[in-house]
Structures are given as C-alpha cells and as structure tokens.
C-alpha positions in Angstrom: 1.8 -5.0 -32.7 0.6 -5.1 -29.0 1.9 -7.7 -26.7 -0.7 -10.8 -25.7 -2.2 -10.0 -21.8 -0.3 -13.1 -21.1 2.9 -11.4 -22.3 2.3 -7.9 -21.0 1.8 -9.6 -17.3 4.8 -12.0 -18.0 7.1 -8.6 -18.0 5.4 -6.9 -15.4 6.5 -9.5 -13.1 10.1 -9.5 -15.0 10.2 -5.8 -14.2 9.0 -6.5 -10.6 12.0 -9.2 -9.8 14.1 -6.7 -11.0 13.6 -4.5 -7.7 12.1 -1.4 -9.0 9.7 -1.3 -6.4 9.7 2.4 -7.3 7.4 1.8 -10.2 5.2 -0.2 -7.3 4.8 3.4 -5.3 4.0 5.4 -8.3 1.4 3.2 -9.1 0.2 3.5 -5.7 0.2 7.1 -5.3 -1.8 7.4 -8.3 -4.5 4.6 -8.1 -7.7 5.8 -7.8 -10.8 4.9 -5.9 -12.9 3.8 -8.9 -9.9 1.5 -10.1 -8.1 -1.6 -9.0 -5.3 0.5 -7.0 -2.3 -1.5 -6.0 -3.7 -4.3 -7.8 -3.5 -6.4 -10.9 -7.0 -5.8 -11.9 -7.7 -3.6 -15.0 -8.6 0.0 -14.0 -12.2 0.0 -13.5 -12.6 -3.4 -13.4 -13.5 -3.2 -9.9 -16.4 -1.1 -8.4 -15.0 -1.6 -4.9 -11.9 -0.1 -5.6 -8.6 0.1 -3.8 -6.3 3.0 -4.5 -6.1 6.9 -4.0 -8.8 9.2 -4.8 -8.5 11.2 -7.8 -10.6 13.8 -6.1 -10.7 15.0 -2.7 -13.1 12.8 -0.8 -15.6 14.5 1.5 -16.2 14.2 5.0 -19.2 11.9 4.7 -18.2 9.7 1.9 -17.5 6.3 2.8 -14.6 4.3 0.7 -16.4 0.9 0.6 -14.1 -2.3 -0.3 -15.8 -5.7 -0.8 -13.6 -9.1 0.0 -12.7 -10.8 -3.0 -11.4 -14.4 -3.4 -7.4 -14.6 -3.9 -4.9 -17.4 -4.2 -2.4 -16.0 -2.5 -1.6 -15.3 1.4 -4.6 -13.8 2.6 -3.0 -10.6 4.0 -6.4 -9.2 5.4 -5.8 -12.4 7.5 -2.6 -11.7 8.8 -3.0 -8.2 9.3 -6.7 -7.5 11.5 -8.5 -4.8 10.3 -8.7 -3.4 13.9 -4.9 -2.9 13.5 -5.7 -0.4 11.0 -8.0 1.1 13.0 -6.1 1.8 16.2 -3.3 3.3 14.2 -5.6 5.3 12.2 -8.6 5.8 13.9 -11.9 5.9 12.5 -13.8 3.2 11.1 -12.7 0.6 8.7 -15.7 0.1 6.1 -14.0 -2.9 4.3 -11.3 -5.1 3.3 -10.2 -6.5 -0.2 -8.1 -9.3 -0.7 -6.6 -9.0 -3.9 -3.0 -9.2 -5.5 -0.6 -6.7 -7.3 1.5 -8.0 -9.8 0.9 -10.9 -8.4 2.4 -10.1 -4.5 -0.2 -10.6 -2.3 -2.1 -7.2 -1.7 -5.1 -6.2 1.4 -7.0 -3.0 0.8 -8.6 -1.2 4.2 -11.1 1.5 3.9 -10.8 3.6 6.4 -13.8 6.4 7.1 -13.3 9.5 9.3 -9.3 8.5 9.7 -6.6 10.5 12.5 -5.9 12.6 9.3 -9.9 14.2 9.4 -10.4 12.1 5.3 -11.7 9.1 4.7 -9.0 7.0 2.1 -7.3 3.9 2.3 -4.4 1.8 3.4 -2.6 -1.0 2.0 -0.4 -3.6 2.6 1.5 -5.6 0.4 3.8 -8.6 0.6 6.1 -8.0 -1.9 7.1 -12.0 -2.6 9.7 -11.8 -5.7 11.9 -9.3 -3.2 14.3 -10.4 -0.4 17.3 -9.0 2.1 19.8 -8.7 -0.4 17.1 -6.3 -2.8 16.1 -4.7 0.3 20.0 -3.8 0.4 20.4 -2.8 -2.8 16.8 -1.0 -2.7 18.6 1.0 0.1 22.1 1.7 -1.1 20.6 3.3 -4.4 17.1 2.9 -5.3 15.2 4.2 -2.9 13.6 8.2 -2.9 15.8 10.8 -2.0 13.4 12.0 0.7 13.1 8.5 2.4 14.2 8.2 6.3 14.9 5.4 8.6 12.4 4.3 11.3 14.0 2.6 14.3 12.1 -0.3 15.5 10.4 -2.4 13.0 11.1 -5.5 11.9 14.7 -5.6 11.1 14.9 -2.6 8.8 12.2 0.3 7.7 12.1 3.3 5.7 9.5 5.7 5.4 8.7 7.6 2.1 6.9 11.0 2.4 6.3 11.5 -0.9 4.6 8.5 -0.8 3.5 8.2 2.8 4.6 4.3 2.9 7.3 2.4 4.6 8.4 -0.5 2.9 10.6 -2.9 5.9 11.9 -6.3 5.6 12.2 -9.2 8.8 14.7 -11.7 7.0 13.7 -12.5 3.4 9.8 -11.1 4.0 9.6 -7.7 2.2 6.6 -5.8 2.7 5.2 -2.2 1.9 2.8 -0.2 4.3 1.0 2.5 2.7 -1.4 5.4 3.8 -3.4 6.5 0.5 -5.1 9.9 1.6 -6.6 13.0 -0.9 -6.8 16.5 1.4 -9.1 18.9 -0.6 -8.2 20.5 -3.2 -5.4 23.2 -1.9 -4.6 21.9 1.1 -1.9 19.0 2.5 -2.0 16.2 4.6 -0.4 17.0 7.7 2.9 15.4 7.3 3.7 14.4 10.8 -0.1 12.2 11.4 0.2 10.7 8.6 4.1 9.8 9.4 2.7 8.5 12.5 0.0 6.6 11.9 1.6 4.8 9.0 4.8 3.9 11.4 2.4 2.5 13.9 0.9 0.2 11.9 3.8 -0.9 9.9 5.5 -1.6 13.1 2.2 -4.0 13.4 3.5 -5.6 10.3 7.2 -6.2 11.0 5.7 -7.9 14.7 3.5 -10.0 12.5 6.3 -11.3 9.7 
C-alpha cells in the first residue's frame, strides 16, 4: 500500500535530520529544468523550473525562473541576485523562492554564464543541520573527491562531482550549488566552475 503524501513528506524530512545531505546533492545533480529541482514541488509541477538540464542547453536559450510565494527565509533576499552575477557573469533571467524538503531554497537563472552555458545556481539553507552534523558530515559522510576551501564562513568544502560547497558559520548550514549541462560530449571546465561557485559561496558564509 503506498504511503499518504503526508506520510511520504513526514520521512523525507526524517531522512533529512538524519544528515544525509548526500541524498540532497544527488537530487540536485539530477533535477531538471522542466521540474521542481532542489525543491519540494512534484516534478513538473512547475513550468519555471529550478534544477539541471536534462539536455544540453544552447547558447541562446534562456533558463527563466518566476518568484513564487514561500513561508520560509526568503533566501533570494538574503542573497542579491547581482551576487550571482558578479561570480558568474552573465545575466540572471530570474529568481524562485521556493523550499526543498522544507529548508529554504532560491533558484537563479543565469544566461550566458563565465562557463559559455546558460543553467542555474542554487542556494539552500539547510535548517534541520547544525555544527556538530557538519562534523560528522565531514569526518565520514561527505564524497570522496570533496576538498577544503580556506576562507568561508567558518568551514567549506567543495564537491566536484557535484560542483557545490556546502559551509557552515556556527549552527547555519548552507549548500552553494552551480547546476550547468555542457553539450553533449564535452565537460565543464573544472577549474571556472570551481571558481565561480567559491566566490559566491564565500558571499554566503559573509552573509550568515
């Protein structure tokens, strides 16, 4: 028998306040533009979308986001859309305040990026997580190909294979992610995207 919505959400967040914020960047990586993305929302359920593209977006197509209403901490707020933009580049075509498993969630469209695609970056505020999960995150939970940024907040790791630092400043968690498709055959070019994502999530970790 299927579980009730109300149930199936109810052990999202269990699974959530357990720490696996690894299941959070899968689900990241693999959003796509015509879904929800990092967010809460049935697949689909969106036209404005807010995750990666399942296909490689062109040079002229423009990832448009429409701002939504959202109970939480309005993270498009906190975090200007111009700071996406000077770390970057390009022009940001939208924002989308929105929510995944319920941790407050912004969604920047980004056209013509540093990287030569248009995509999206997001940052979330990862509520049900503190410094002692960020501890234990790092000790043995985080990906084997993760690395230490000096300089933000008061710790940061950046994930390649998911192009997203996730930092903490006391008991404020947050994750910082780049959400790029090359063409089909090609790569994103490791070090811009390294760099552009540390730049803005050193934005973050100023702001928290």
């Amino acid at each position: 028998m299927s579980r009730a919505p109300s149930e199936a959400r109810a052990e999202a967040e269990r699974i959530n306040r357990q720490g696996l914020v690894a299941r959070l960047l899968v689900v990241c990586a693999v959003a796509v533009i015509a879904g929800a993305g990092c967010s809460s929302k049935t697949p689909g359920a969106s036209s404005s979308g807010s995750g990666h593209p399942s296909t490689a977006p062109s040079a002229s197509a423009t990832p448009t986001v429409t701002a939504s209403a959202t109970p939480f901490r309005d993270l498009c707020a906190l975090v200007p859309s111009s700071t996406v933009a000077a770390a970057f580049g390009g022009t940001i075509t939208g924002t989308e305040s929105t929510d995944f498993l319920n941790n407050p969630t912004c969604n920047y469209g980004v056209n013509r990026s540093n990287l030569g695609l248009n995509g999206r970056v997001q940052v979330i505020d990862l509520i049900f997580d503190d410094a002692t999960w960020y501890a234990g995150w790092v000790a043995g939970k985080r990906g084997p190909h993760t690395v230490q940024v000096p300089g933000i907040a008061d710790e940061a790791w950046y994930d390649p294979d998911q192009t997203s630092v996730l930092l903490h400043h006391g008991n404020n968690v947050y994750f910082v992610g780049a959400i790029f498709s090359p063409p089909t055959g090609t790569v994103l070019d490791p070090a811009k995207v390294k760099t552009d994502t540390v730049a803005l999530a050193k934005v973050v970790g100023g702001l928290i």
